[in-house]
C-alpha positions as CSV (number, residue, x, y, z in Angstrom):
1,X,-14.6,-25.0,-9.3
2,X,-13.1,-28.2,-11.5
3,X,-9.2,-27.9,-11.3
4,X,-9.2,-28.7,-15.0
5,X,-12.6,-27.1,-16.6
6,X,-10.3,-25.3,-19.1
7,X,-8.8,-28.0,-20.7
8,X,-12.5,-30.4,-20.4
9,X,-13.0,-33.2,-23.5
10,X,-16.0,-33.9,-25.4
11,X,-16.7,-37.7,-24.9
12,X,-15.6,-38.5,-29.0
13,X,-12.5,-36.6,-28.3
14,X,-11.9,-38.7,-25.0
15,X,-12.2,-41.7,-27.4
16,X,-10.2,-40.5,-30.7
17,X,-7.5,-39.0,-28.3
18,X,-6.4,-42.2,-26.4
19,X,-7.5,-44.7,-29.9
20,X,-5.0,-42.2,-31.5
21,X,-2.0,-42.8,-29.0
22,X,-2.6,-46.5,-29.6
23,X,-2.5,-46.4,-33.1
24,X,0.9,-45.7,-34.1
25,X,4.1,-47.9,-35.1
26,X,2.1,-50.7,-34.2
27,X,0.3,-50.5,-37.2
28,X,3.3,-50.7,-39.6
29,X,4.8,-53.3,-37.3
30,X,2.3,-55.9,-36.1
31,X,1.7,-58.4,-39.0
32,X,5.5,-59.5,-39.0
33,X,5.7,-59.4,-35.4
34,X,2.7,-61.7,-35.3
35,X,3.5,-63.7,-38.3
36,X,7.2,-64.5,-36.7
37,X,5.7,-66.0,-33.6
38,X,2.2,-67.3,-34.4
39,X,2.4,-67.4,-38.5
40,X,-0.9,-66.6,-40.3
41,X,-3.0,-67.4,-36.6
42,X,-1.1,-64.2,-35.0
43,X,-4.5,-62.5,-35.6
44,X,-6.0,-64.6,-33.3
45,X,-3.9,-63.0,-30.8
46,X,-5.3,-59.6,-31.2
47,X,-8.4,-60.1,-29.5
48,X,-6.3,-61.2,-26.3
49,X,-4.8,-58.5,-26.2
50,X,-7.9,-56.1,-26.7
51,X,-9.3,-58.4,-23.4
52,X,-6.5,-57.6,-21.7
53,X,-6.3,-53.5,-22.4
54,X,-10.2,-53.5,-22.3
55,X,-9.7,-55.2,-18.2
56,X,-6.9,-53.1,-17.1
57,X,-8.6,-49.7,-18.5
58,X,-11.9,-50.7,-16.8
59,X,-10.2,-50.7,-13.5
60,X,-7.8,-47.8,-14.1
61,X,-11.5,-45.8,-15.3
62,X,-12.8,-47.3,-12.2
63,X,-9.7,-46.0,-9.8
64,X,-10.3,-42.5,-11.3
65,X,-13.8,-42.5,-10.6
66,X,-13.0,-42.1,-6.8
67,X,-11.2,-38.7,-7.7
68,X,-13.0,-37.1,-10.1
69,X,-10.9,-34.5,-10.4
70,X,-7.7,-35.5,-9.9
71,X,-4.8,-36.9,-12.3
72,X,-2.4,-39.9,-10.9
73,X,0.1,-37.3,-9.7
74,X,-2.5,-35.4,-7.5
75,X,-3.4,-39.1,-6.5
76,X,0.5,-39.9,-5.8
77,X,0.5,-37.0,-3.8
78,X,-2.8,-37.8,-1.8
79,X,-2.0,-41.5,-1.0
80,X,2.2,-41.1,-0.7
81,X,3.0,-37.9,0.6
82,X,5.0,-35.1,0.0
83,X,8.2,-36.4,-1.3
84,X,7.1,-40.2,-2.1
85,X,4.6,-38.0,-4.7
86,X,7.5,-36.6,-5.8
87,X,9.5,-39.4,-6.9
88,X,6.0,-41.4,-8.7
89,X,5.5,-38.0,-10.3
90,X,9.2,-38.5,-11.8
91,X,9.0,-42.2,-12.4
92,X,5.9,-41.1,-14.2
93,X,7.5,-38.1,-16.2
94,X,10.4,-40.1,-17.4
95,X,8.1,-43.5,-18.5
96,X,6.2,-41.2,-21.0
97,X,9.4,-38.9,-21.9
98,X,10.8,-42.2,-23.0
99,X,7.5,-43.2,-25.1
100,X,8.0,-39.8,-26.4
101,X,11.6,-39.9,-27.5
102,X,11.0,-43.8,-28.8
103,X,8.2,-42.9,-31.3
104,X,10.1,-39.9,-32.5
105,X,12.9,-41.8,-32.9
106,X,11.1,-44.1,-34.9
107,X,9.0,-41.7,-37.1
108,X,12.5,-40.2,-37.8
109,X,13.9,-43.6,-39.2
110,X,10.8,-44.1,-41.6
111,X,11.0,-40.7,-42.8
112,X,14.5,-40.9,-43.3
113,X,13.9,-44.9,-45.3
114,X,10.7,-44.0,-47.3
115,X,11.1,-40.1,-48.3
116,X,13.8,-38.2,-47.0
117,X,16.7,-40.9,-47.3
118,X,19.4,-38.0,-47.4
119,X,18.4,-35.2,-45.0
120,X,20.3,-35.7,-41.6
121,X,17.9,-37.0,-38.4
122,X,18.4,-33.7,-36.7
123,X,16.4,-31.6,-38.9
124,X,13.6,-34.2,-39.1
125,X,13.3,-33.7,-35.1
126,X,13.7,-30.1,-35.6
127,X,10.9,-30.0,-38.3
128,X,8.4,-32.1,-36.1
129,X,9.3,-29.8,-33.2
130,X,7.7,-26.7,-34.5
131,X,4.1,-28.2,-35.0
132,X,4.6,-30.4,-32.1
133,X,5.3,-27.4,-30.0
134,X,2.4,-25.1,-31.6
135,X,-0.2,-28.3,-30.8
136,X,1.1,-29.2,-27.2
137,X,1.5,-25.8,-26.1
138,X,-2.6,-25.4,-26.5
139,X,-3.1,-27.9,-23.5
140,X,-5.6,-31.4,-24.0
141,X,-8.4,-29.5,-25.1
142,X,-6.6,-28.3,-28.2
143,X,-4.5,-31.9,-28.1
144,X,-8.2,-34.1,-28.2
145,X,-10.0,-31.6,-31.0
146,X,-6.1,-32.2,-32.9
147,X,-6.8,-36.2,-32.9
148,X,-10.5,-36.1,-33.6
149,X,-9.6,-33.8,-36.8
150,X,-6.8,-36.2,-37.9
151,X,-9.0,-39.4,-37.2
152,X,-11.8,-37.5,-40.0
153,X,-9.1,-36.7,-42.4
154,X,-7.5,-40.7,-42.3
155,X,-10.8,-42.2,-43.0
156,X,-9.9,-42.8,-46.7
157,X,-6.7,-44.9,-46.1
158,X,-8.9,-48.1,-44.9
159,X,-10.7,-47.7,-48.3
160,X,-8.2,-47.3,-50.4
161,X,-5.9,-50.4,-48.5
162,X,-8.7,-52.3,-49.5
163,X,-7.9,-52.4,-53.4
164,X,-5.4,-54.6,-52.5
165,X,-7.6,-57.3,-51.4
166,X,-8.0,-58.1,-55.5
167,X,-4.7,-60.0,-55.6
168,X,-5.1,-61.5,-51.9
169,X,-4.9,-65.2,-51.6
170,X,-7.2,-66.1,-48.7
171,X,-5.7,-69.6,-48.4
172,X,-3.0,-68.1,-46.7
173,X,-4.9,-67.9,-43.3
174,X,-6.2,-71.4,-43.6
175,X,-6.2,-73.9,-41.7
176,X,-6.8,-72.4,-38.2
177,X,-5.3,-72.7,-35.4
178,X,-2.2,-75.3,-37.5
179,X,0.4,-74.8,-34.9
180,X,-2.1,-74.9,-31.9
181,X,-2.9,-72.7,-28.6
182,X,0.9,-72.1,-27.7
183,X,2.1,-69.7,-30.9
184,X,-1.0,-67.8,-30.1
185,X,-0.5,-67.0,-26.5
186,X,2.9,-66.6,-26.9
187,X,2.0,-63.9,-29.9
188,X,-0.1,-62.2,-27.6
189,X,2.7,-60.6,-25.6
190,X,3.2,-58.6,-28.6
191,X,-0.9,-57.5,-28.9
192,X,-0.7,-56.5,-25.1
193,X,2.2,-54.1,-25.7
194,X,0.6,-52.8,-28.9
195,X,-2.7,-51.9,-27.2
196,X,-0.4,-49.8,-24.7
197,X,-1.8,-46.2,-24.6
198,X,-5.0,-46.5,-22.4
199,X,-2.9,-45.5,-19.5
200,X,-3.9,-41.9,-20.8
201,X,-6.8,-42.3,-18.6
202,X,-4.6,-41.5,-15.9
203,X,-4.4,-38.1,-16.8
204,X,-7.4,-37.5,-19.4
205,X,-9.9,-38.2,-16.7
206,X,-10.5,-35.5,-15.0
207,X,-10.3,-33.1,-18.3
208,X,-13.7,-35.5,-19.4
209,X,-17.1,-33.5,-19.5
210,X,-19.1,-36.6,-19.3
211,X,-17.7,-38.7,-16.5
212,X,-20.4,-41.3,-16.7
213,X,-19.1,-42.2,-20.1
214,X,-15.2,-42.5,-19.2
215,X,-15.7,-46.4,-18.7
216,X,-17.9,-46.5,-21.7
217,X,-15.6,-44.1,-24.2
218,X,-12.2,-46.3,-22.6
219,X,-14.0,-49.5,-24.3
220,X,-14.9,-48.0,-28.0
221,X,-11.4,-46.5,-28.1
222,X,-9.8,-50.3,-27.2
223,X,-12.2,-51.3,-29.7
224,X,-11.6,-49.3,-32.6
225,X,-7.8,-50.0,-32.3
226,X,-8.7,-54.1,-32.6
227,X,-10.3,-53.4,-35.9
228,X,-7.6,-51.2,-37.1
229,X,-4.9,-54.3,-36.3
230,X,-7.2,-56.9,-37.5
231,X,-8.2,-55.1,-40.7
232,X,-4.4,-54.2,-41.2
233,X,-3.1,-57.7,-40.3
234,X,-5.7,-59.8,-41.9
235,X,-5.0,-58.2,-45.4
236,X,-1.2,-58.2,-44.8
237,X,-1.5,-62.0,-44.0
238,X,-3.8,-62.6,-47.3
239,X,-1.8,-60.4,-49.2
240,X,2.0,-61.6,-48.7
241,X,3.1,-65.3,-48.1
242,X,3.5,-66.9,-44.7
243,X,7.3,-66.8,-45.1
244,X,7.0,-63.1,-46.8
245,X,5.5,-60.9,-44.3
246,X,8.5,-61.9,-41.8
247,X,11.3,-60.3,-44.4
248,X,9.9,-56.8,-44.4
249,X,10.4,-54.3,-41.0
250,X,7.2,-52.7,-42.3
251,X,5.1,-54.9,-44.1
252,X,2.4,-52.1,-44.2
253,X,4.4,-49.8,-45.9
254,X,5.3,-52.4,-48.5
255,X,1.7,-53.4,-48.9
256,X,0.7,-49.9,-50.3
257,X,3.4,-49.5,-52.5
258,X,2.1,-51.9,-55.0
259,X,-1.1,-50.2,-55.2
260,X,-1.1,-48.1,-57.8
261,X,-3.6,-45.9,-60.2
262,X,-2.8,-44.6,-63.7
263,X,-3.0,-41.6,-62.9
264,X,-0.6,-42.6,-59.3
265,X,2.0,-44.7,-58.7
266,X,3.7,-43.8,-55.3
267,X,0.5,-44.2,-53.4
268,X,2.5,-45.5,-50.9
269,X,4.3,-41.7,-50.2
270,X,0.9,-40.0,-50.4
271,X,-0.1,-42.7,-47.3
272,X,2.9,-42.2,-45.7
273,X,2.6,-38.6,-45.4
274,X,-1.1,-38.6,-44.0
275,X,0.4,-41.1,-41.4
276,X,2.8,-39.0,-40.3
277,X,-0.5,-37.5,-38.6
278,X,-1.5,-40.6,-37.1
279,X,1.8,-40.7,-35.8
280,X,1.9,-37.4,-34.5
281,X,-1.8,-38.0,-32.4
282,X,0.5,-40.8,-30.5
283,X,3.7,-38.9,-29.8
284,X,2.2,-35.4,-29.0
285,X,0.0,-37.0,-25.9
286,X,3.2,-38.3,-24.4
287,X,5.1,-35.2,-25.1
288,X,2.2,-33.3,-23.3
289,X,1.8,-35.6,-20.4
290,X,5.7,-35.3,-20.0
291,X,6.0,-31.7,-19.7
292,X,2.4,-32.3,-17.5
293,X,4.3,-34.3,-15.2
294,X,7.5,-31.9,-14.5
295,X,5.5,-28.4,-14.6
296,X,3.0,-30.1,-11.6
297,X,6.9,-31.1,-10.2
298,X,8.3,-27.4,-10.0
299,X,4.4,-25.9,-9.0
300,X,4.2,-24.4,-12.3
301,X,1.1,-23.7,-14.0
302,X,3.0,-23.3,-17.2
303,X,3.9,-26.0,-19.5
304,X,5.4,-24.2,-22.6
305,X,8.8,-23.6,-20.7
306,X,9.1,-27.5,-20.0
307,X,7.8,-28.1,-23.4
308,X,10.5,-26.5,-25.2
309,X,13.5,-27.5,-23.1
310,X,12.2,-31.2,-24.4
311,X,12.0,-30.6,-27.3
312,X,15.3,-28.9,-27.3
313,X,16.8,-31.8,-26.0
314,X,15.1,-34.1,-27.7
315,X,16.8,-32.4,-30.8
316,X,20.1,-32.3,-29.8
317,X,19.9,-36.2,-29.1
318,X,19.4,-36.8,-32.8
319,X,21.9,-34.7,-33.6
320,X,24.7,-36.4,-31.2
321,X,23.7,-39.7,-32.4
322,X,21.4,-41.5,-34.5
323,X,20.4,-45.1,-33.2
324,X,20.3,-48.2,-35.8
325,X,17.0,-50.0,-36.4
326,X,18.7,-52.3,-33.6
327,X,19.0,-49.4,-30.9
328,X,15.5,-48.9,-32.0
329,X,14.2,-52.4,-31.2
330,X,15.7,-51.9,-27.9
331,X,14.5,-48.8,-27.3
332,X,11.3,-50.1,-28.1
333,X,11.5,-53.3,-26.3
334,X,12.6,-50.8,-23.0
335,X,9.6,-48.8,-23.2
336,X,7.1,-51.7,-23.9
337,X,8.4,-53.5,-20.4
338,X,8.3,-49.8,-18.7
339,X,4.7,-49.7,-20.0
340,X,3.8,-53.3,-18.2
341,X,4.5,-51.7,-15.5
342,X,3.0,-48.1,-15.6
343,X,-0.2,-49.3,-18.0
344,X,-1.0,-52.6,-16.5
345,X,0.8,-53.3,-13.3
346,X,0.0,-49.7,-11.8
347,X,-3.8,-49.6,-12.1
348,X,-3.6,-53.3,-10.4
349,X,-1.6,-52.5,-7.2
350,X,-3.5,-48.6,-6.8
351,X,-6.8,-50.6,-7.0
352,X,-6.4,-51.3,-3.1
353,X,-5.0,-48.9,-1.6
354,X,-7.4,-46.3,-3.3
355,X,-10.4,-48.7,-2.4
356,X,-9.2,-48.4,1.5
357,X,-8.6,-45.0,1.5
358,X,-12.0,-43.8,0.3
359,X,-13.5,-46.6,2.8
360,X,-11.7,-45.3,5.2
361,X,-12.3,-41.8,4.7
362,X,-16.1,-42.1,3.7
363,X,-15.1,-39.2,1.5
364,X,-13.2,-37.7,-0.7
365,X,-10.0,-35.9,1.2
């Protein structure tokens, strides 16, 4: 009997659940952050960063292929040991406790900018905490059919963004390629960290009905977030001047407020407000996969205890301090290196020893 049958995906839920946890911040962030190293070519840079997350999730889809049914931690604990398990299964626990807290953090800080400039942090954590907990607490079954519903209800925004496109001056992005190759690669740090969120594979694997499909599904999901950047970034970089874009922290945001209706003016609210679902589809994997990590730690088949300690304490941080949009650029910066590591350096260095042991072996253990 599959360990994880339960919780099994659907191969379009696979897909929307791991394109969801890389669409998040990135999307209100990633024009400036291209247009300050690369200028109007930063898109450019997109596509080597989809290469990049499209290579590493091939062999991290690969690697779980010779364990069907097993996450990374019952891999750590096959290949390490006992208590070398152990500590990758809290090395693990902490890198997406720390995604968790840094998108939350951030959500909080828009929320607090664009609609609720006076209500204290604390009860914006405390609000997202009850629907977080009534979502994670259902396990990745109820987790993938959550970001395949919010994925449906957000197909209007890319429509709607594209009214803008009336006052875009498309002589903006010309010439190509005016600074040369170097602004480009250099830009493409920043695409690699925003495609970070494959490394769900690691544990969404085994819950996937149609295995055959995981390498497949992994590639579409990379895919849809490029188009997502590149529509989002292209109009930003049409839309704004060169030496614009780089003055606002979220040049997305400001984009939609100056689309308006007669019968609507704060579009930009009514966007904001269906985001916070997008949002939510890239902080509620981590928050799951955190509380995944430390149940499988203490042998517990139970997540909901771990789940609301986190959330707990995720609350009271906000309460005991509030970071600056500074704190949060390092925050951000400290999870992005952490994610190097666990989304792109892990799969590279497990390749071989996983290849040996199943050589070894002739079979699974």
């Amino acid at each position: 009997m599959k360990k994880y049958a339960y919780y099994e995906l659907s191969v379009i839920q696979y897909i929307l659940l791991i394109h969801g946890t890389q669409v998040g911040i990135g999307v209100l962030t990633i024009p400036r952050e291209l247009a300050e190293q690369a200028g109007t070519d930063g898109w450019i840079s997109l596509f080597i960063g989809w290469a990049a997350a499209v290579l590493v999730s091939l062999v991290t889809t690969n690697m779980m292929k010779r364990y069907p049914d097993k996450t990374i931690i019952d891999i750590f604990h096959l290949l390490l040991g006992k208590y070398l398990g152990k500590v990758a299964t809290i090395l693990m626990a902490m890198y997406f406790a720390i995604a968790s807290i840094v998108f939350i953090a951030n959500t909080t800080a828009i929320i607090n900018v664009w609609i609720l400039s006076q209500t204290p942090a604390y009860i914006i954590v405390a609000l997202f905490a009850i629907p977080a907990y009534m979502v994670v607490q259902g396990g990745m079954r109820v987790i993938g059919r959550y970001s395949e519903l919010v994925f449906y209800l957000t197909l209007w925004m890319p429509l709607v963004l594209a009214t803008a496109l009336k006052d875009a001056h498309w002589l903006h992005l010309l010439p190509l390629i005016k600074e040369g190759w170097m602004p480009i690669l250099t830009a493409s740090q920043t695409t690699i960290l925003s495609f970070l969120g494959f490394e769900m594979a690691y544990f969404v694997y085994p819950f996937l009905q149609k295995k055959q499909y995981a390498s497949i599904g992994i590639v579409v999901a990379n895919t849809l977030t490029l188009l997502v950047y590149l529509y989002i970034t292209i109009i930003c970089f049409a839309f704004f001047c060169p030496d614009e874009i780089v003055e606002y922290v979220w040049p997305t945001l400001n984009l939609w407020k100056v689309i308006e209706y007669r019968f609507l003016e704060r579009i930009d609210i009514i966007f904001l407000a269906f985001y916070l679902f997008i949002l939510s589809t890239t902080a509620l994997p981590y928050l799951y996969f955190t509380v995944f990590s430390t149940s499988q730690l203490f042998n517990s088949r139970d997540h909901r205890k771990h789940l609301w300690v986190l959330l707990t304490l995720i609350t009271v941080m906000a309460w005991v301090y509030t970071p600056s949009f500074i704190d949060l650029k390092k925050m951000t910066q400290t999870w992005s290196y952490a994610g190097l590591i666990f989304a792109y350096l892990l799969p590279l260095l497990a390749w071989g020893p996983i290849w040996l042991s199943k050589r070894a072996g002739g079979k699974e253990a």
